[in-house]
C-alpha positions in Angstrom: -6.9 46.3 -20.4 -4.1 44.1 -18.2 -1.8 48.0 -17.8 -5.0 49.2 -16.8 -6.0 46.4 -13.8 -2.1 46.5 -13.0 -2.4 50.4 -12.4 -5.1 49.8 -10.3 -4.3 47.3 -8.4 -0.5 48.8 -7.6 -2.6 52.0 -7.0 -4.6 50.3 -4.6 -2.3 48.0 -2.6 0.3 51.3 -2.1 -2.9 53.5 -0.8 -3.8 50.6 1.4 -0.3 50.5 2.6 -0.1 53.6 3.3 -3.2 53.7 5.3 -3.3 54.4 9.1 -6.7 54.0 10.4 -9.9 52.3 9.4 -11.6 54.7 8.4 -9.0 55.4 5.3 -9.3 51.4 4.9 -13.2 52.0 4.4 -12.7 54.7 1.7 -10.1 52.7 -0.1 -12.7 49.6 -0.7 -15.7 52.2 -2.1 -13.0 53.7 -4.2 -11.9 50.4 -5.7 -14.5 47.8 -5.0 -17.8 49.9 -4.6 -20.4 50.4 -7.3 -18.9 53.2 -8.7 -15.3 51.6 -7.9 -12.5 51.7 -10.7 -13.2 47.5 -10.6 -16.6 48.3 -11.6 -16.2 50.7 -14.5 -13.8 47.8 -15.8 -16.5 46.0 -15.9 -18.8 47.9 -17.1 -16.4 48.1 -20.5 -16.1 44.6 -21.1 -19.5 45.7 -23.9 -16.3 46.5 -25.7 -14.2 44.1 -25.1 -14.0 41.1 -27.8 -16.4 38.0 -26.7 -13.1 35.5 -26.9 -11.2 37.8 -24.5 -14.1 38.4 -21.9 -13.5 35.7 -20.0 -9.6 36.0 -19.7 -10.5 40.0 -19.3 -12.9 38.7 -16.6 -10.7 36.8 -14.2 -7.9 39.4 -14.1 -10.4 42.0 -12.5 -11.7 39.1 -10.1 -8.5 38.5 -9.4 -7.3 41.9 -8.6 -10.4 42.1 -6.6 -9.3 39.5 -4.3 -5.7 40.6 -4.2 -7.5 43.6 -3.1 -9.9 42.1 -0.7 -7.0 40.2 1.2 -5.1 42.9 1.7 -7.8 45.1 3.2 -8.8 42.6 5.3 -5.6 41.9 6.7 -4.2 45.7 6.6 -7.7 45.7 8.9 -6.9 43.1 11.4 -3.4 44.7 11.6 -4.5 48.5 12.7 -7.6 47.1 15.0 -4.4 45.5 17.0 -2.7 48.4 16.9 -5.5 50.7 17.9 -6.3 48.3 20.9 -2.8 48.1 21.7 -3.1 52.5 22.0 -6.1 51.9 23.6 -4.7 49.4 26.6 -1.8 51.9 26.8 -4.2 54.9 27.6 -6.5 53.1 29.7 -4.9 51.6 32.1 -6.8 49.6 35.3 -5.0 49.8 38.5 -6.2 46.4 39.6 -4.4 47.4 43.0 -7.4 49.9 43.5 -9.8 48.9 46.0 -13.6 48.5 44.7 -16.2 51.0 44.9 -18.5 50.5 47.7 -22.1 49.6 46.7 -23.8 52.3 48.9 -27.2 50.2 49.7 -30.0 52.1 51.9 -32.4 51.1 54.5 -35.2 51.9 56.3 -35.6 55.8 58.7 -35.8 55.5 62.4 -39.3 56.9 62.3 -39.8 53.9 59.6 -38.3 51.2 61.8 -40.3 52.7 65.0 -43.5 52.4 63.1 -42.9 49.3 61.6 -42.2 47.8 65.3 -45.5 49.5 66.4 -47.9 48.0 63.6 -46.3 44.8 64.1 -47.3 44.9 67.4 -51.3 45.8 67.5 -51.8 44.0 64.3 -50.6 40.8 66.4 -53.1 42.0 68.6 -56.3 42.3 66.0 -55.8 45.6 64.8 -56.5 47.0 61.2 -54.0 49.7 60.1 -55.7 52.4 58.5 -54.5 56.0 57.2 -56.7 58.8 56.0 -56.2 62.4 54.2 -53.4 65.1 55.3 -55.8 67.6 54.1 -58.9 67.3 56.2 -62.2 69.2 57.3 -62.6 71.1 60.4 -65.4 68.9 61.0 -63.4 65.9 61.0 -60.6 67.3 62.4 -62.3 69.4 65.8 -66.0 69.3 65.7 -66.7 65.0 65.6 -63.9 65.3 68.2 -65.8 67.7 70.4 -64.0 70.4 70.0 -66.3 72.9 68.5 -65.6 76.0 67.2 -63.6 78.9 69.7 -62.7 75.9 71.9 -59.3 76.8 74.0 -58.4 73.1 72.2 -57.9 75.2 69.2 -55.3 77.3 70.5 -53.9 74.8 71.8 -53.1 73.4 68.5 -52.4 76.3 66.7 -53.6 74.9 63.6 -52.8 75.4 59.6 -55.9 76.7 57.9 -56.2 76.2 54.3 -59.9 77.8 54.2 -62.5 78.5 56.8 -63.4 74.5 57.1 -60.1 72.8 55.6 -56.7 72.7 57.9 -54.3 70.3 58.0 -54.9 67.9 60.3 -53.4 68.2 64.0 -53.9 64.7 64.9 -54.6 61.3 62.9 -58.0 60.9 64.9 -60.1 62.3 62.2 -59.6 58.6 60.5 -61.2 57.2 63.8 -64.1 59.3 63.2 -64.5 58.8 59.6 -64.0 54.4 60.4 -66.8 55.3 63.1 -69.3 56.7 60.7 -69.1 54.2 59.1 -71.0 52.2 61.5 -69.0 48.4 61.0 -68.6 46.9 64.4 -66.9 46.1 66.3 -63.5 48.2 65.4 -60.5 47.8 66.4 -57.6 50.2 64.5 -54.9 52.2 64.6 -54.4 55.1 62.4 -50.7 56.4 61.3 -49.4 59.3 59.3 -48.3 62.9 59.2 -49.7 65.6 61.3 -49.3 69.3 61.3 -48.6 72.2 63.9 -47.5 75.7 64.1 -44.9 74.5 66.5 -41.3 76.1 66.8 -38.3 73.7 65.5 -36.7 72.8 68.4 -35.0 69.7 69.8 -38.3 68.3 70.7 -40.9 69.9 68.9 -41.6 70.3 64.9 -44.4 71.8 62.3 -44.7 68.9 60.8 -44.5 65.2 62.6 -46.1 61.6 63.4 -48.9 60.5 64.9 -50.0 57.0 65.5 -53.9 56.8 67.3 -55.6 53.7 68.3 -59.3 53.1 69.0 -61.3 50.2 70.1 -65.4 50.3 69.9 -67.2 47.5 71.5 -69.8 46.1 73.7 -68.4 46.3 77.5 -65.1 47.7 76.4 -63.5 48.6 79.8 -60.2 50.9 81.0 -59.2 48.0 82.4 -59.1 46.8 78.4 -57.6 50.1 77.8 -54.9 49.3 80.5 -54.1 46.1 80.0 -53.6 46.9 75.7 -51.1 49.5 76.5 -49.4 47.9 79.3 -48.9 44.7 76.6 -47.7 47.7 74.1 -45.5 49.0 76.5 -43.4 45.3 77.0 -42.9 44.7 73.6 -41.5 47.9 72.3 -39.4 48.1 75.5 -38.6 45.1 77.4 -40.6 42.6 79.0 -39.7 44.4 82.7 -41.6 47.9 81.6 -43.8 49.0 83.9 -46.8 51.4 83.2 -48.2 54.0 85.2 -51.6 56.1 84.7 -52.0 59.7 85.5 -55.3 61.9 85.5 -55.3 64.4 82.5 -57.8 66.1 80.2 -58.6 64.9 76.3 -61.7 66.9 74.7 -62.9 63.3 73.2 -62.0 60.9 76.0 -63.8 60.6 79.5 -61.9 59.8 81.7 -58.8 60.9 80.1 -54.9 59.5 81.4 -51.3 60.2 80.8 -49.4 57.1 80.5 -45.8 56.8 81.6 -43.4 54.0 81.3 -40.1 53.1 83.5 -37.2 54.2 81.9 -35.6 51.4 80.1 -32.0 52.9 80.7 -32.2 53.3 84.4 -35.0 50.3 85.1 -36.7 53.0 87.3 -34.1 53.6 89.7 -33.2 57.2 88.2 -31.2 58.8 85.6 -30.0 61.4 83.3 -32.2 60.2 80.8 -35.4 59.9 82.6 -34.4 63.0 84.9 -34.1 61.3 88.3 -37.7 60.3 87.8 -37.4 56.5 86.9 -40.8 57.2 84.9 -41.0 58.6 81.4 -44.1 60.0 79.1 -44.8 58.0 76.5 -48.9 58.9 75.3 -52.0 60.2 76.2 -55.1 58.1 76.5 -58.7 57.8 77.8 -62.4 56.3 77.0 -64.3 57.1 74.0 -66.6 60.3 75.0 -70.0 59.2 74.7 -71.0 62.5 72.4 -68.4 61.6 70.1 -69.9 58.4 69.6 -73.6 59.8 69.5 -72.3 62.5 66.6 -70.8 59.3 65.0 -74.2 57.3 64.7 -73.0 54.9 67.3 -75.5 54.2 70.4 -73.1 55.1 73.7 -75.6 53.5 75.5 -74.8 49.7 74.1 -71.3 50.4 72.7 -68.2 52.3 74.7 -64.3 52.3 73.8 -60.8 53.4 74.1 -58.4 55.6 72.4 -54.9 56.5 73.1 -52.5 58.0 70.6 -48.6 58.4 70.5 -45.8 60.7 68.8 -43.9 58.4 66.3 -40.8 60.8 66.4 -41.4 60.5 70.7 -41.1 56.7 70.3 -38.0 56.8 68.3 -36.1 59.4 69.8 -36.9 57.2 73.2 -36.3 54.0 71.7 -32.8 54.7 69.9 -31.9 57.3 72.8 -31.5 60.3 70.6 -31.7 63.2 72.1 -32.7 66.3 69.4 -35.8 65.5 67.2 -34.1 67.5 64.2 -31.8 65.0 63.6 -34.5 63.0 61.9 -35.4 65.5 59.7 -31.6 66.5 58.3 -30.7 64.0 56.3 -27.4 63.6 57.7 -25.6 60.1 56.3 -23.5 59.8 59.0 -26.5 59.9 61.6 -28.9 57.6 59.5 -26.1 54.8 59.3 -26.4 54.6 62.9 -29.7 52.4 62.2 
């Protein structure tokens, strides 16, 4: 029994030493030391083994088991060195390297402008409220007064899904829809994404925003109308803006107005950007139409009310002095880090 434990323990400790990875280590102890191990079919025998030798028997194999054990475990610690040591060698960090930049985002120009705008009319009282994309003809033109084969129409050259869905042209619909309603008095504006069969070009687009405003009240004047904008007009571009009012046609506002602002770069005087003028467009505007208050259940004899609406894009192509509308649309990081 001892020639035998000698031959497997010089067995072992020369296949250990001759190990070069871990993973020969690992077979090595199942081998020797496992259930099926050559340590444990020693045991096994000691049925036949004479009862005054088991115990002698006994602690040679527990003995060669930890002569085994220690070496393992130290022919182990010796090859993880070395296979960090390989590891360092081939993965080398160039501490002299500067740092990747943490590329962090922020907000659109068209986000920013709107932002700025609903900051501003909900100081004043307003609600913010948005509405469908997707919208009915009714909602859209009729409650508008625009009925049907009116040159409005054309004007728009509108996306029809069917015969009384289209995507929307303008974000007034939600005006309407707040109106039927019938809780006054309202005061709201109404943001979001409007559609037209417009060419791309630098200042036009299929698809762009819209932000509409409406007041409904008892002795709502232009006068309120004019005063509101005029106070829109100073915060989003300096407290010296001016405002200026010019006669115009809206299907659902009577009287109907242009509204021009002096140009911020110039102060008025005249310049490239506002084309000599010292004025430039900025919305259109007017008082509620009494029939589109009638076909909203609301009595135009009691109530009346403004409504003006602006092109998002128009404010922020104004504001940030860029001068082609597609430059919003392209994605283009070196553009977008301007903001």
């Amino acid at each position: 029994m001892k020639e035998q434990l000698d031959k497997i323990k010089e067995e072992a400790l020369a296949k250990i030493d001759a190990s070069d990875a871990l993973e020969k280590l690992n077979d090595i102890r199942i081998a020797y030391l496992g259930k099926k191990g050559e340590l444990t079919k020693v045991l096994k025998s000691m049925k036949d083994v004479a009862p005054e030798d088991r115990p002698k028997v006994g602690q040679m194999v527990n003995e060669v088991r930890a002569l085994i054990e220690e070496k393992l475990e130290s022919t182990k610690v010796e090859l993880s060195k070395k296979a960090r040591e390989e590891q360092m060698k081939k993965e080398v960090i160039d501490v002299t390297l500067p740092a990747k930049k943490n590329n962090v985002g922020h907000s659109h120009p068209n986000t920013i402008a709107l932002d700025e705008v609903e900051r501003i009319f909900v100081g004043m009282g307003y609600e913010v409220i948005e509405g469908p994309e997707v919208e009915y003809d009714e909602y859209n033109f009729e409650k508008l007064n625009i009925p049907a084969n009116h040159p409005a129409k054309d004007e728009q050259d509108t996306f029809y899904i069917t015969k009384d869905i289209v995507l929307r042209t303008q974000t007034s619909p939600v005006q309407a829809r707040v109106m039927e309603q019938g809780k006054l008095p309202i005061r709201m504006i109404s943001p979001g994404r409007v559609f037209r069969s417009d060419e791309v070009d630098a200042t036009h687009s299929p698809s762009f925003h819209q932000v509409e405003g409406l007041v409904v009240d008892k002795h709502i004047t232009f006068s309120d109308l004019k005063g509101t904008l005029a106070e829109f007009a100073r915060e989003m571009f300096g407290k010296e803006t001016k405002v200026k009012f010019r006669p115009h046609h809206f299907p659902f506002t009577e009287p109907s107005a242009e509204m021009d602002v002096t140009c911020f770069k110039c102060g008025g005087k005249g310049c490239r950007f506002c084309k000599g003028s010292g004025w430039i467009e900025i919305l259109g505007c007017g008082m509620v139409h009494p029939h589109v208050l009638e076909m909203c259940g609301i009595d135009a004899e009691e109530y009346t009310g403004f409504a003006f609406g602006v092109g998002l894009e128009r404010i922020a192509l104004l504001k940030y002095e860029i001068d082609d509308m597609r430059l919003l649309y392209e994605n283009d990081v070196r553009f977008l880090k301007q903001f």
